[in-house]
C-alpha positions as CSV (number, residue, x, y, z in Angstrom):
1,X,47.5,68.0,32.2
2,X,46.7,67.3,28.8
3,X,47.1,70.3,25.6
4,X,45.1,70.3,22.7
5,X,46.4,72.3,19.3
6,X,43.6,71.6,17.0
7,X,44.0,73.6,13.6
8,X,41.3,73.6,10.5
9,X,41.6,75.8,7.6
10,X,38.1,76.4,6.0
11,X,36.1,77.4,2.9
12,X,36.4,81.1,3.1
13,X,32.4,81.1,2.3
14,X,32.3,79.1,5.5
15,X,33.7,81.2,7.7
16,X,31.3,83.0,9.5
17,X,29.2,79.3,9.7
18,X,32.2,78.0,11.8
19,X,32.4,81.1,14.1
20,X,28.9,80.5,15.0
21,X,29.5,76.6,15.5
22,X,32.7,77.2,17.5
23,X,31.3,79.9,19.7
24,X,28.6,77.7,20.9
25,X,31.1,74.8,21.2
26,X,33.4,77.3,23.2
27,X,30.8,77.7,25.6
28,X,29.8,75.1,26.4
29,X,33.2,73.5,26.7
30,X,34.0,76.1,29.2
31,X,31.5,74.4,31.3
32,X,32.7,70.9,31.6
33,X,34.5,69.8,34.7
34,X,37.8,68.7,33.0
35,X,38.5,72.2,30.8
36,X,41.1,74.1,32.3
37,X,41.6,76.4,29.1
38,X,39.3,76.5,25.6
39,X,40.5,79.2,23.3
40,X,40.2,79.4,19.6
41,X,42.5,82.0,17.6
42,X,42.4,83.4,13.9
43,X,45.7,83.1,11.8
44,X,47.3,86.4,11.6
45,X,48.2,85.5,7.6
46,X,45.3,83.6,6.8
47,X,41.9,84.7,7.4
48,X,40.4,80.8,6.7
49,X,42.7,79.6,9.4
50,X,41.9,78.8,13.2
51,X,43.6,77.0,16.2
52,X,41.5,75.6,19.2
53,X,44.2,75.9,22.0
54,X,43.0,73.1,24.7
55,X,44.4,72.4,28.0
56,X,42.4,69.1,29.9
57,X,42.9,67.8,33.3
58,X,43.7,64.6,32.1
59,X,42.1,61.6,29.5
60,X,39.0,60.8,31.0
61,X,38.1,65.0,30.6
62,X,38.9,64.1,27.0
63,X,37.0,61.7,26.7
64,X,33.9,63.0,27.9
65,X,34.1,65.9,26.3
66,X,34.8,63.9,22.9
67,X,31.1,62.1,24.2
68,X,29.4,65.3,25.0
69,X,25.9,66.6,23.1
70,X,27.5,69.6,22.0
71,X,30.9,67.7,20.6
72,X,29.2,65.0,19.0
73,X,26.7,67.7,17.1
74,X,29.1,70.4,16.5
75,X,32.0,68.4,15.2
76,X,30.3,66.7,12.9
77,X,29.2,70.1,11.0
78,X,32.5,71.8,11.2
79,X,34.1,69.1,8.9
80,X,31.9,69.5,5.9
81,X,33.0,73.4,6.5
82,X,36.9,72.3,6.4
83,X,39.1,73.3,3.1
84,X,41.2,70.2,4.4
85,X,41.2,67.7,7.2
86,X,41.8,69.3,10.2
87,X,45.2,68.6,12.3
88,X,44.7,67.7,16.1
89,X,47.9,67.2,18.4
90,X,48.2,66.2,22.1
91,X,51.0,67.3,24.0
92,X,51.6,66.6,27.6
93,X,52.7,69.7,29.4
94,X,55.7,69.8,31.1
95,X,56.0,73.0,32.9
């Protein structure tokens, strides 16, 4: 199994904008076939700052959901509501 850490800090005007986004995008994730675990958490110091915590069957669940309707519409939305780039790491789980 595949992890996902996914972190964006955003415009603090944008806020609310991305928890609407991301809910629908948590959704629907939880939907696909190849999501074992879709969560998104708020920073406990910083109110601008959110992790999506990920865990995927494997690649090809990846990929699809990187290719699904709601991923290729949402995504594209959250980054004009990013303060910086957003920082996405894969780890493979061990344990």
């Amino acid at each position: 199994m595949i992890e996902i850490i996914a972190k964006g800090t955003f415009k603090p005007n944008c806020v609310e904008i991305f928890k609407q986004l991301a809910h629908e995008m948590i959704v629907k994730t939880r939907q696909e076939s190849g999501c074992v675990f879709y969560q998104l958490c708020r920073d406990a110091s910083d109110p601008n700052t959110f992790v999506f915590v990920e865990t995927w069957h494997d690649q090809a669940a990846i990929d699809a959901h990187n290719q699904s309707p709601h991923f290729t519409t949402i995504v594209p939305q959250l980054a004009d509501l990013l303060a910086e780039p957003m920082e996405v790491k894969l780890y493979t789980i061990i344990e």
